[in-house]
PyMOL Python script that loads the backbone (N, CA, C, O; Angstrom):
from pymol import cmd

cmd.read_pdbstr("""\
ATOM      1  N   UNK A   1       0.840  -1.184   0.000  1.00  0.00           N
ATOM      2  CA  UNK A   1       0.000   0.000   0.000  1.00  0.00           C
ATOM      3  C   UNK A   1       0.885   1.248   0.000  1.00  0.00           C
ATOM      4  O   UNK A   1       1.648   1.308   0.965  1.00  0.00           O
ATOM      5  N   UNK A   2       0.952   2.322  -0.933  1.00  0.00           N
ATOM      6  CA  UNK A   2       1.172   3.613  -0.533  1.00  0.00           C
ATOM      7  C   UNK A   2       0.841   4.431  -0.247  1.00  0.00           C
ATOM      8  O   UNK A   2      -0.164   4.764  -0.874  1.00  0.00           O
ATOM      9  N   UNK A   3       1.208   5.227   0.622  1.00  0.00           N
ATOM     10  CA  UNK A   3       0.777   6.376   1.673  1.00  0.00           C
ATOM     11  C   UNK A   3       1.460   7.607   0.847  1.00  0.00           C
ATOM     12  O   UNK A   3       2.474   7.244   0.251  1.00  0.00           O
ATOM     13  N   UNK A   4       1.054   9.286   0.643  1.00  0.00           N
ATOM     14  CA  UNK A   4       0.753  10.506   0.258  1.00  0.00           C
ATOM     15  C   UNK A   4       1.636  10.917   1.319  1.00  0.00           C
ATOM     16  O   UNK A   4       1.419  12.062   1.714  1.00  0.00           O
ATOM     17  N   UNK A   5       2.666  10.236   1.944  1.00  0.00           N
ATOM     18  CA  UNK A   5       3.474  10.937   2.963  1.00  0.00           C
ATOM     19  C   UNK A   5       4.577  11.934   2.154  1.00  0.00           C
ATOM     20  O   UNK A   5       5.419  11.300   1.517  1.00  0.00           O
ATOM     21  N   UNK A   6       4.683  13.353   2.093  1.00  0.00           N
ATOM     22  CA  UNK A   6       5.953  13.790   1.624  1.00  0.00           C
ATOM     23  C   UNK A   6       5.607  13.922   0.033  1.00  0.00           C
ATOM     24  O   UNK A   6       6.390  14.580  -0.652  1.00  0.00           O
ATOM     25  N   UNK A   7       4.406  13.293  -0.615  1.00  0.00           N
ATOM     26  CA  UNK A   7       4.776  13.542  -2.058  1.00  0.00           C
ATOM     27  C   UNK A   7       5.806  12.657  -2.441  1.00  0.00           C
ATOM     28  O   UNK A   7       5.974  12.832  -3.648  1.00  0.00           O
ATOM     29  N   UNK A   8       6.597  11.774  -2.009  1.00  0.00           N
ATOM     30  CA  UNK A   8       7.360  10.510  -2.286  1.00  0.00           C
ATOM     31  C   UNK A   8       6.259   9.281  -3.223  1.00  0.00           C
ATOM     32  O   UNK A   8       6.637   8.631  -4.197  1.00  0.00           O
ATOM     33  N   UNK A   9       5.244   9.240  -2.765  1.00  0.00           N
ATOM     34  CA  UNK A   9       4.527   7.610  -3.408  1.00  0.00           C
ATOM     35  C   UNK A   9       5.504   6.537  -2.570  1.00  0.00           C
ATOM     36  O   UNK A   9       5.697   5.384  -2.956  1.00  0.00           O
ATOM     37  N   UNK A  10       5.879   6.907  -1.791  1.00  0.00           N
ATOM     38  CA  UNK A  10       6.576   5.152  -1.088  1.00  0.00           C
ATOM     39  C   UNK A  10       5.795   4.501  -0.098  1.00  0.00           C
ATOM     40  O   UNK A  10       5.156   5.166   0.717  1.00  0.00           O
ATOM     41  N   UNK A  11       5.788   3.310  -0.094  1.00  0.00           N
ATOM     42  CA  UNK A  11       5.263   2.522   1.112  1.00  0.00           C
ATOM     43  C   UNK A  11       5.570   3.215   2.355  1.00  0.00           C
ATOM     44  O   UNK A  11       6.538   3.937   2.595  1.00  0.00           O
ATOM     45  N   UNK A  12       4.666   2.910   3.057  1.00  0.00           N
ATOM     46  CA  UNK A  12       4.643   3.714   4.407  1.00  0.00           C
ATOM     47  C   UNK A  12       6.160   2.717   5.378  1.00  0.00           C
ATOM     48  O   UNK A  12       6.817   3.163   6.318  1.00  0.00           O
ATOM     49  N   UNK A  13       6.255   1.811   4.940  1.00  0.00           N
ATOM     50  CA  UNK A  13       7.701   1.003   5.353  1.00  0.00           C
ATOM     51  C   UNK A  13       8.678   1.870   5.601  1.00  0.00           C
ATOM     52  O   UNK A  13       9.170   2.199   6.681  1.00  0.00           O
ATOM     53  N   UNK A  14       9.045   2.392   3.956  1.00  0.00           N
ATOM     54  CA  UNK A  14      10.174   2.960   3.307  1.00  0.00           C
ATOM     55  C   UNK A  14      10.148   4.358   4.045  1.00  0.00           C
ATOM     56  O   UNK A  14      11.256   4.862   4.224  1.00  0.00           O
ATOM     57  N   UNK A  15       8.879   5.165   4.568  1.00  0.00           N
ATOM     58  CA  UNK A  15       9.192   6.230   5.514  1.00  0.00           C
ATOM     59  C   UNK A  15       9.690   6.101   6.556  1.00  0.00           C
ATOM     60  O   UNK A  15      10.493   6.886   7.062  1.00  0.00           O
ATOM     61  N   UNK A  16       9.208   4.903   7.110  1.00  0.00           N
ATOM     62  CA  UNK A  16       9.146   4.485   8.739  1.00  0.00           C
ATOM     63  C   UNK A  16      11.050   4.439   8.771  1.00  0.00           C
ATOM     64  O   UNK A  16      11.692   4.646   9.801  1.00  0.00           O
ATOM     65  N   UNK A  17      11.617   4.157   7.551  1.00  0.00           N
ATOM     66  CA  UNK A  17      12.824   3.759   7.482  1.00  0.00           C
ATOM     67  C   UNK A  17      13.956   5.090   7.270  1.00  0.00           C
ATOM     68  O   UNK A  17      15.185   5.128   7.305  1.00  0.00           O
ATOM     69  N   UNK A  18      13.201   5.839   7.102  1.00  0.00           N
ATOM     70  CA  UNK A  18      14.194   7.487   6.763  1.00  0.00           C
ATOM     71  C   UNK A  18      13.449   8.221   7.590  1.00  0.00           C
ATOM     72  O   UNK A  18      13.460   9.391   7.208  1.00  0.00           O
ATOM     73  N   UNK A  19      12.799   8.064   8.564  1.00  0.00           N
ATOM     74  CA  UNK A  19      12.275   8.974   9.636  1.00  0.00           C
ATOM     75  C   UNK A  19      13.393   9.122  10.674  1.00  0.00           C
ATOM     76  O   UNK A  19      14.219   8.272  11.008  1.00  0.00           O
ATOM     77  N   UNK A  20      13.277  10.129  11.026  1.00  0.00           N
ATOM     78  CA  UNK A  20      14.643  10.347  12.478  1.00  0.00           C
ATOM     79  C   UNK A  20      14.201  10.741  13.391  1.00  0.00           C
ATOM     80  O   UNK A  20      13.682  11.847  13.542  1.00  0.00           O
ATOM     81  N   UNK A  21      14.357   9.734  14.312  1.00  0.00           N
ATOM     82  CA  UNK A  21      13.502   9.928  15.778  1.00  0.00           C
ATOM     83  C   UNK A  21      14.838  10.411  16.583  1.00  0.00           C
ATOM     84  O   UNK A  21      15.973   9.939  16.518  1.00  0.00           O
ATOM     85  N   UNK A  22      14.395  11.390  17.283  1.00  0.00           N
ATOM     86  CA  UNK A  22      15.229  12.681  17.799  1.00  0.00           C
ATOM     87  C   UNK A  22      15.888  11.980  18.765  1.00  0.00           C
ATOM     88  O   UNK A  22      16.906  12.548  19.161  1.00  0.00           O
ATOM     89  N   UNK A  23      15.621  10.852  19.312  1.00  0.00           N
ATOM     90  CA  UNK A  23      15.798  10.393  20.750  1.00  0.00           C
ATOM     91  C   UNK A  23      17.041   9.319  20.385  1.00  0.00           C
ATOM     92  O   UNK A  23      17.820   8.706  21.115  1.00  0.00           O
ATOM     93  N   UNK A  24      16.884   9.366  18.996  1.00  0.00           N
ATOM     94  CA  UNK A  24      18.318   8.299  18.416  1.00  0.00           C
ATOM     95  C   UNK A  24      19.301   8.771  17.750  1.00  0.00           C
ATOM     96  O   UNK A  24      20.247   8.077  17.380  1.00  0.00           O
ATOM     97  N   UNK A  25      19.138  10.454  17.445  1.00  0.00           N
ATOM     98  CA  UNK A  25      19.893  10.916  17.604  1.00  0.00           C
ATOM     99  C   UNK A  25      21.566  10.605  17.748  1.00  0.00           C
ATOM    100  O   UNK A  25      22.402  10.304  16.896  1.00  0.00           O
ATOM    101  N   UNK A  26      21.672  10.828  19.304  1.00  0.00           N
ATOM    102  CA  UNK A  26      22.587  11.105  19.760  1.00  0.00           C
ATOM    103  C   UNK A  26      23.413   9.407  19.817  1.00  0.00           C
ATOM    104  O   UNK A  26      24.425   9.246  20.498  1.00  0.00           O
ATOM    105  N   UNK A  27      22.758   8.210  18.964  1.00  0.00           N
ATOM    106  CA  UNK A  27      23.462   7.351  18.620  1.00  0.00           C
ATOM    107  C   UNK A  27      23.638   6.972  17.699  1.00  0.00           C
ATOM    108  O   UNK A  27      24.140   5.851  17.624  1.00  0.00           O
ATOM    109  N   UNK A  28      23.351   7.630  16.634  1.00  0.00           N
ATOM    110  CA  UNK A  28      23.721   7.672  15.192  1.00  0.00           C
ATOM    111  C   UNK A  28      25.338   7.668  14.839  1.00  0.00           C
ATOM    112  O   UNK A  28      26.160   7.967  15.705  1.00  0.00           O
ATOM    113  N   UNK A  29      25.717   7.310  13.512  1.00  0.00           N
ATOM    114  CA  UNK A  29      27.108   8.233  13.627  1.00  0.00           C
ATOM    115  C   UNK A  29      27.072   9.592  12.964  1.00  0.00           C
ATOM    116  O   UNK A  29      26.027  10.192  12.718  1.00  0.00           O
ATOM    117  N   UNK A  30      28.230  10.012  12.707  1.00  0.00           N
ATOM    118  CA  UNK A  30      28.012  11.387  12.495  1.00  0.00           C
ATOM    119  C   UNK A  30      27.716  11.280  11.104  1.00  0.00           C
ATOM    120  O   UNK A  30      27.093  12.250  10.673  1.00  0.00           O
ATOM    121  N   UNK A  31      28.091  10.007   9.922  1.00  0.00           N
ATOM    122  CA  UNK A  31      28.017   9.695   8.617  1.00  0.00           C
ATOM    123  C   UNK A  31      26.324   9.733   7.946  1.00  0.00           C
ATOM    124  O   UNK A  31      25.900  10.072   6.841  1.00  0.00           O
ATOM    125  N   UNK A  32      25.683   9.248   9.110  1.00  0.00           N
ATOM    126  CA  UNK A  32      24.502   8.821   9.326  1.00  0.00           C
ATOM    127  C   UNK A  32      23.672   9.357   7.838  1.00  0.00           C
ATOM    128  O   UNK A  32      23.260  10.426   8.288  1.00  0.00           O
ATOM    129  N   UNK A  33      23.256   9.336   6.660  1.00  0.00           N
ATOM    130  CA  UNK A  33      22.916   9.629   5.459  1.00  0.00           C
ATOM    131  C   UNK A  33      21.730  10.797   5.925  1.00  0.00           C
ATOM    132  O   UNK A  33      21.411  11.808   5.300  1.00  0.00           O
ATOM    133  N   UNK A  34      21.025  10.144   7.654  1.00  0.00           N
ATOM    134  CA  UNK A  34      19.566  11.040   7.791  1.00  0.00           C
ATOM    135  C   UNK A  34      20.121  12.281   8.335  1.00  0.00           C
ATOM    136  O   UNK A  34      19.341  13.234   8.352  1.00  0.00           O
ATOM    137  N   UNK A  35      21.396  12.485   8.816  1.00  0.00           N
ATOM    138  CA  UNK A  35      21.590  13.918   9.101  1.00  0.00           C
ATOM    139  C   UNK A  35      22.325  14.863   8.349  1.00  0.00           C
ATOM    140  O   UNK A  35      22.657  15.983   8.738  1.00  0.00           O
ATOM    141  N   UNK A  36      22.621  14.221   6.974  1.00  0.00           N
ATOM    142  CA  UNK A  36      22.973  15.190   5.964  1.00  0.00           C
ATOM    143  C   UNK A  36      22.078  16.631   5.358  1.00  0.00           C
ATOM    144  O   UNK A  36      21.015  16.519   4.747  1.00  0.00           O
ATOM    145  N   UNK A  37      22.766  18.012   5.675  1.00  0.00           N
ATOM    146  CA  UNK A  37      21.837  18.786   5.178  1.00  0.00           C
ATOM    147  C   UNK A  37      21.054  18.557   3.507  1.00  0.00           C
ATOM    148  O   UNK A  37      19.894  18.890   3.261  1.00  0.00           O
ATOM    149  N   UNK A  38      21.538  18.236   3.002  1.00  0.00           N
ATOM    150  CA  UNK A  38      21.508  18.437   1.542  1.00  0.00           C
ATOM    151  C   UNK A  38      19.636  17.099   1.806  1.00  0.00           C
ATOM    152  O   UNK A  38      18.452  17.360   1.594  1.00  0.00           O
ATOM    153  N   UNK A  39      20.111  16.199   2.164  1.00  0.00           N
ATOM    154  CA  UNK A  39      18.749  15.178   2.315  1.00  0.00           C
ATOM    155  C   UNK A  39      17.667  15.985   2.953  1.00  0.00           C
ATOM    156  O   UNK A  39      16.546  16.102   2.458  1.00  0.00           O
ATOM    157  N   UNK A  40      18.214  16.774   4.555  1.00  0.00           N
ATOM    158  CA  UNK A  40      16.922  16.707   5.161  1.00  0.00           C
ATOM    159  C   UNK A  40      16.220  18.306   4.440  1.00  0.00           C
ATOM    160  O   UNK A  40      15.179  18.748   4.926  1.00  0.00           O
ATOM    161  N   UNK A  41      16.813  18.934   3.457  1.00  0.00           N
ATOM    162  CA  UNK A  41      16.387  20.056   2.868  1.00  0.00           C
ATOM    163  C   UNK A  41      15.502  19.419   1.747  1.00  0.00           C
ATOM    164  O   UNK A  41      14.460  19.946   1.358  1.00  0.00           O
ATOM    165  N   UNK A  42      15.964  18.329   1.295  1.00  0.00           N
ATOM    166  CA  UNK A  42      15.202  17.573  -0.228  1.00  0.00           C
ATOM    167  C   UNK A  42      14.067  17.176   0.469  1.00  0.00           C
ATOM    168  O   UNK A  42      12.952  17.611   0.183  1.00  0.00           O
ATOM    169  N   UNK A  43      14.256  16.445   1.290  1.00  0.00           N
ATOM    170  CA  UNK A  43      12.328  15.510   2.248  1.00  0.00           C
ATOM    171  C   UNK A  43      11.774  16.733   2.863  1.00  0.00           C
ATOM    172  O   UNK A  43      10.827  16.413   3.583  1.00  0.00           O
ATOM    173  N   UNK A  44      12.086  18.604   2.868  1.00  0.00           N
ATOM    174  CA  UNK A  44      11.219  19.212   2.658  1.00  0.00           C
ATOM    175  C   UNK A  44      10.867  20.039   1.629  1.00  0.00           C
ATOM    176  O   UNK A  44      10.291  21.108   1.829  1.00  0.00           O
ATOM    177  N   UNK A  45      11.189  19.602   0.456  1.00  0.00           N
ATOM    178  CA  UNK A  45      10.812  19.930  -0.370  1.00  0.00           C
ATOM    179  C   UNK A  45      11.694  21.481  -0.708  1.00  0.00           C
ATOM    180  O   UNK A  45      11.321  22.459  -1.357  1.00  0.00           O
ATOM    181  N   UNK A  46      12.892  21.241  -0.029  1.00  0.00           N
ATOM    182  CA  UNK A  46      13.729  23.101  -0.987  1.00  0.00           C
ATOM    183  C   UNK A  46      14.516  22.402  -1.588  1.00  0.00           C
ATOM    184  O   UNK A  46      15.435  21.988  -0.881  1.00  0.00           O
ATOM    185  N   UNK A  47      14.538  21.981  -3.014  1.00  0.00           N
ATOM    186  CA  UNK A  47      15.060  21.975  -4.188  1.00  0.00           C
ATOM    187  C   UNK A  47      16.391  22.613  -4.033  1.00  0.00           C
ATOM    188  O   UNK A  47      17.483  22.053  -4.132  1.00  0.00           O
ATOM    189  N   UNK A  48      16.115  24.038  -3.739  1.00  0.00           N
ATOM    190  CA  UNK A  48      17.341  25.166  -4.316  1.00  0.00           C
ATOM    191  C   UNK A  48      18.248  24.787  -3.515  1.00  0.00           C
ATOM    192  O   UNK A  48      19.377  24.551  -3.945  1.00  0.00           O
ATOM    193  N   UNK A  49      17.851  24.617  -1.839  1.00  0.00           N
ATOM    194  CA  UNK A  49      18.422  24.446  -0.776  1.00  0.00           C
ATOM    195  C   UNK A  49      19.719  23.084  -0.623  1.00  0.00           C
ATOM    196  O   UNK A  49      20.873  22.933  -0.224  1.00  0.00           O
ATOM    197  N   UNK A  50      18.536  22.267  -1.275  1.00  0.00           N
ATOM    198  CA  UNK A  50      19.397  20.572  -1.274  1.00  0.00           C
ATOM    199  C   UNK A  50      20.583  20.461  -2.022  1.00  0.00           C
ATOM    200  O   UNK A  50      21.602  19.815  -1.777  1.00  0.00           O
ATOM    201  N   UNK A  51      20.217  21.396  -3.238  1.00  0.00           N
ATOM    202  CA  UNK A  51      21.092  21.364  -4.646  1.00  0.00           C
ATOM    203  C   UNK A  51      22.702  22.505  -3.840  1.00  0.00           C
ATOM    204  O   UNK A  51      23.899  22.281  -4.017  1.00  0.00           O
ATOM    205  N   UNK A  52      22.240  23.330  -3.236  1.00  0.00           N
ATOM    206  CA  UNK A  52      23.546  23.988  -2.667  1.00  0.00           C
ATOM    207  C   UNK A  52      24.367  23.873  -1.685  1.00  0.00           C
ATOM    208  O   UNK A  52      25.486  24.381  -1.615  1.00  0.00           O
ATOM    209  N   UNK A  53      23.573  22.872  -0.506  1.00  0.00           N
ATOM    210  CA  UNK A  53      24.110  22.136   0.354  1.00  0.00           C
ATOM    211  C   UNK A  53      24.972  21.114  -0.249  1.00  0.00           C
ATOM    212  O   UNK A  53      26.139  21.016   0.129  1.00  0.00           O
ATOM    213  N   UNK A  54      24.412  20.216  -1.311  1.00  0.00           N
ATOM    214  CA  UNK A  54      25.195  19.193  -2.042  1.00  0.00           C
ATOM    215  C   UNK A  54      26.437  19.470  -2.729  1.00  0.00           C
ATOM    216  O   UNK A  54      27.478  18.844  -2.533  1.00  0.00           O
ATOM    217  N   UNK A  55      26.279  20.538  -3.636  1.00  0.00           N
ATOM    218  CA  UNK A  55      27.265  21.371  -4.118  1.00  0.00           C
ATOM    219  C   UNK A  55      28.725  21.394  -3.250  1.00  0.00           C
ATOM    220  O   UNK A  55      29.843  20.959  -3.528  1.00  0.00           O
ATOM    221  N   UNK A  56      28.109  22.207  -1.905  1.00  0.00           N
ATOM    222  CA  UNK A  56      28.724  22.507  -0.933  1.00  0.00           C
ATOM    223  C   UNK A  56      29.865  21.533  -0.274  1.00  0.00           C
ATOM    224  O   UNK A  56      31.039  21.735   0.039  1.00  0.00           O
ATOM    225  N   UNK A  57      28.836  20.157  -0.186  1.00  0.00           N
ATOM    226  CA  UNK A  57      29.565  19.384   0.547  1.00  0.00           C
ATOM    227  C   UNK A  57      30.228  18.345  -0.454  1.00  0.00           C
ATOM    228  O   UNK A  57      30.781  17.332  -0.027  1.00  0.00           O
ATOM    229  N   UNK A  58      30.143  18.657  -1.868  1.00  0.00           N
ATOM    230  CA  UNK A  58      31.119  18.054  -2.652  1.00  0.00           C
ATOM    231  C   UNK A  58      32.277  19.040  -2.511  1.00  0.00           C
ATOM    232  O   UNK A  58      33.296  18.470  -2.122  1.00  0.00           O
ATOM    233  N   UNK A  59      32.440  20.519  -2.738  1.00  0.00           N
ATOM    234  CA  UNK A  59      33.039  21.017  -3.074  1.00  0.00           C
ATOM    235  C   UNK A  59      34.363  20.691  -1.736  1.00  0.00           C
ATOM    236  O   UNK A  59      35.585  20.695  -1.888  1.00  0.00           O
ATOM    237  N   UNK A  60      33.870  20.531  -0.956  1.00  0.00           N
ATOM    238  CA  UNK A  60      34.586  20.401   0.552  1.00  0.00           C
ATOM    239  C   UNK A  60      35.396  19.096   0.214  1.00  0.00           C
ATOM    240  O   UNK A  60      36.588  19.101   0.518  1.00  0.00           O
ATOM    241  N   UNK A  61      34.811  17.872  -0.443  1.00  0.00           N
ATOM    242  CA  UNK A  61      35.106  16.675  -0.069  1.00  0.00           C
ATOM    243  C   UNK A  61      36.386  16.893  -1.332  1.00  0.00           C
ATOM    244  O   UNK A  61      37.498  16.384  -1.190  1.00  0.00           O
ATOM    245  N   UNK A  62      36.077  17.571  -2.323  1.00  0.00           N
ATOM    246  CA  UNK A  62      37.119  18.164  -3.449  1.00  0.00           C
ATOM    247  C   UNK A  62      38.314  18.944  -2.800  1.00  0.00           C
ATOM    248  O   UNK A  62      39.272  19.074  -3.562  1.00  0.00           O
ATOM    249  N   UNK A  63      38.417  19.340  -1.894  1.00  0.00           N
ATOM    250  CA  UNK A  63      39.136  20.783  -1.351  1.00  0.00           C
ATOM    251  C   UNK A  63      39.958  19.485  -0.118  1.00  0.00           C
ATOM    252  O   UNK A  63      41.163  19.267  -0.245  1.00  0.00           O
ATOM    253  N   UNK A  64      39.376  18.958   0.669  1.00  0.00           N
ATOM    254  CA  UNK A  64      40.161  17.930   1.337  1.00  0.00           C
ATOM    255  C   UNK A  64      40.793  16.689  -0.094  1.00  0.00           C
ATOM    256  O   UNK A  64      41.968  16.331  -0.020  1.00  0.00           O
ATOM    257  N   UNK A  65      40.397  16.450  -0.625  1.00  0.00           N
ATOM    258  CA  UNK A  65      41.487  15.919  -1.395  1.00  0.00           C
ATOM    259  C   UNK A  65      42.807  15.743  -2.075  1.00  0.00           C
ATOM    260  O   UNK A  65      43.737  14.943  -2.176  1.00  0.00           O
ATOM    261  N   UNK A  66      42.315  17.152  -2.571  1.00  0.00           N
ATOM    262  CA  UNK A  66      43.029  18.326  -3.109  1.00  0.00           C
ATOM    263  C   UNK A  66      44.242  18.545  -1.946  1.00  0.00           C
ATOM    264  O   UNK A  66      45.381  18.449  -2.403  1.00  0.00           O
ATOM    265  N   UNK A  67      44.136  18.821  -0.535  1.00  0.00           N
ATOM    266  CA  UNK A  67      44.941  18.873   0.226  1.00  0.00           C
ATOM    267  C   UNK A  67      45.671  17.564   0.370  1.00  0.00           C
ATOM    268  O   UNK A  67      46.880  17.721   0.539  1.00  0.00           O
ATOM    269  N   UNK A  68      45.303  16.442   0.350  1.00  0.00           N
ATOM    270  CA  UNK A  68      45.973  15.317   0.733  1.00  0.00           C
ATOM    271  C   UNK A  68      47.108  14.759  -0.354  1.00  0.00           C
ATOM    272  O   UNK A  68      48.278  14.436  -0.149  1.00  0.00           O
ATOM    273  N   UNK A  69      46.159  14.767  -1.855  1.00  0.00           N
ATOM    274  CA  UNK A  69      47.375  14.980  -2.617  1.00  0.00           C
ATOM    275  C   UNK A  69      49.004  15.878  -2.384  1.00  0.00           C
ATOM    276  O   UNK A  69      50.208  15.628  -2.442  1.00  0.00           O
ATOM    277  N   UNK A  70      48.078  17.047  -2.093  1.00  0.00           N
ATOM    278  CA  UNK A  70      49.436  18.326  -2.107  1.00  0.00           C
ATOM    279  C   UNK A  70      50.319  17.738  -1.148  1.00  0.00           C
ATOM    280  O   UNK A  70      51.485  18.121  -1.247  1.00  0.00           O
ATOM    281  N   UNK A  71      49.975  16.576   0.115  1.00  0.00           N
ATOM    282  CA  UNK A  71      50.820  16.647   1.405  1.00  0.00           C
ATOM    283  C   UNK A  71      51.270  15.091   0.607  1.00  0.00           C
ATOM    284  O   UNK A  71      52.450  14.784   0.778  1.00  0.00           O
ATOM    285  N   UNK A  72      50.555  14.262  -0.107  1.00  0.00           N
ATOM    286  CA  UNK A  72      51.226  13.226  -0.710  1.00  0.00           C
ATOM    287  C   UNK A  72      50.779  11.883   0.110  1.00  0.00           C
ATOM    288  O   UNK A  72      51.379  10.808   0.097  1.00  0.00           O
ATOM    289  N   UNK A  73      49.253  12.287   1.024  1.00  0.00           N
ATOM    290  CA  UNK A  73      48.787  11.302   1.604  1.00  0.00           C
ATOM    291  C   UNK A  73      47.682  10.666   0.954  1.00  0.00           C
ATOM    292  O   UNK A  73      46.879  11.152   0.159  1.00  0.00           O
ATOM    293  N   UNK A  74      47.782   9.233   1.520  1.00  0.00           N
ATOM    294  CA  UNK A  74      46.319   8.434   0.909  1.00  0.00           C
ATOM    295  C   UNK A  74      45.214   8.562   1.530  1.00  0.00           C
ATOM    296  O   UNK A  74      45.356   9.139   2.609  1.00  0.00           O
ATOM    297  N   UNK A  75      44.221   8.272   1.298  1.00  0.00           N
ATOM    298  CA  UNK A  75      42.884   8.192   1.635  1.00  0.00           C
ATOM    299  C   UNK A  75      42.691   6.758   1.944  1.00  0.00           C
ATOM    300  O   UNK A  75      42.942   5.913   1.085  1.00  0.00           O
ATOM    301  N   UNK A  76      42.151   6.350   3.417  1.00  0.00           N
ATOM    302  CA  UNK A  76      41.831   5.281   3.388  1.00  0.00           C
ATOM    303  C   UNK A  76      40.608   5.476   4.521  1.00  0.00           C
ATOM    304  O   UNK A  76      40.368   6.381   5.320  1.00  0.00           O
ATOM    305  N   UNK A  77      39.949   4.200   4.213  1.00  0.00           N
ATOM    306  CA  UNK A  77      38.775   4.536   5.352  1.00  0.00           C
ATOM    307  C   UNK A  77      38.904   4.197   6.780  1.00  0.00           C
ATOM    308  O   UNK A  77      39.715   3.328   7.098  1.00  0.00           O
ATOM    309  N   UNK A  78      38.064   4.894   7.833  1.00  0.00           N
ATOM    310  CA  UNK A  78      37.569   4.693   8.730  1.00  0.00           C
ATOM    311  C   UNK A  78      37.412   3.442   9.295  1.00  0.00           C
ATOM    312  O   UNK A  78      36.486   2.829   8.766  1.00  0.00           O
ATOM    313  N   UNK A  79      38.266   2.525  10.628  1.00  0.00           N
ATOM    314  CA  UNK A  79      37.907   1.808  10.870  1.00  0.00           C
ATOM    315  C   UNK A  79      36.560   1.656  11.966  1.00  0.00           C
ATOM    316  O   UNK A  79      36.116   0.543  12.248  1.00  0.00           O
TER     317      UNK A  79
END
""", "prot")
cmd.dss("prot")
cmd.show_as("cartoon", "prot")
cmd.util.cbc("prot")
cmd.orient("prot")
């Protein structure tokens, strides 16, 4: 069944699953996809907003790269 939640058309599942309950918060990680500005500006609907946050936080992830090259370090992930 789909639910009119958000103007999405998704199963009411698929909300229950990108909803952020405030109280879990503070055990999320900081990576957490639901506390990215660029998302929680798109699930309200500012377009302009999402698109410049995103921008934003590519341009950053470009600009730390950019530095690591210059120092001649690798990128590796997070254990």
């Amino acid at each position: 069944q789909f639910v009119e939640k958000g103007s999405w058309n998704l199963p009411e599942f698929a909300h229950t699953l990108n909803e952020l309950d405030e109280n879990m918060k503070k055990y999320l990680p900081k990576t957490d996809s639901r506390l990215r500005p660029d998302r929680i500006a798109l699930e309200k609907r500012d377009l302009s907003l999402a698109g410049s946050e995103k921008r934003r936080m590519e341009q950053k992830q470009r600009d730390q790269r950019k530095a690591r090259d210059a120092k001649g370090e690798k990128w590796a992930p997070r254990h």
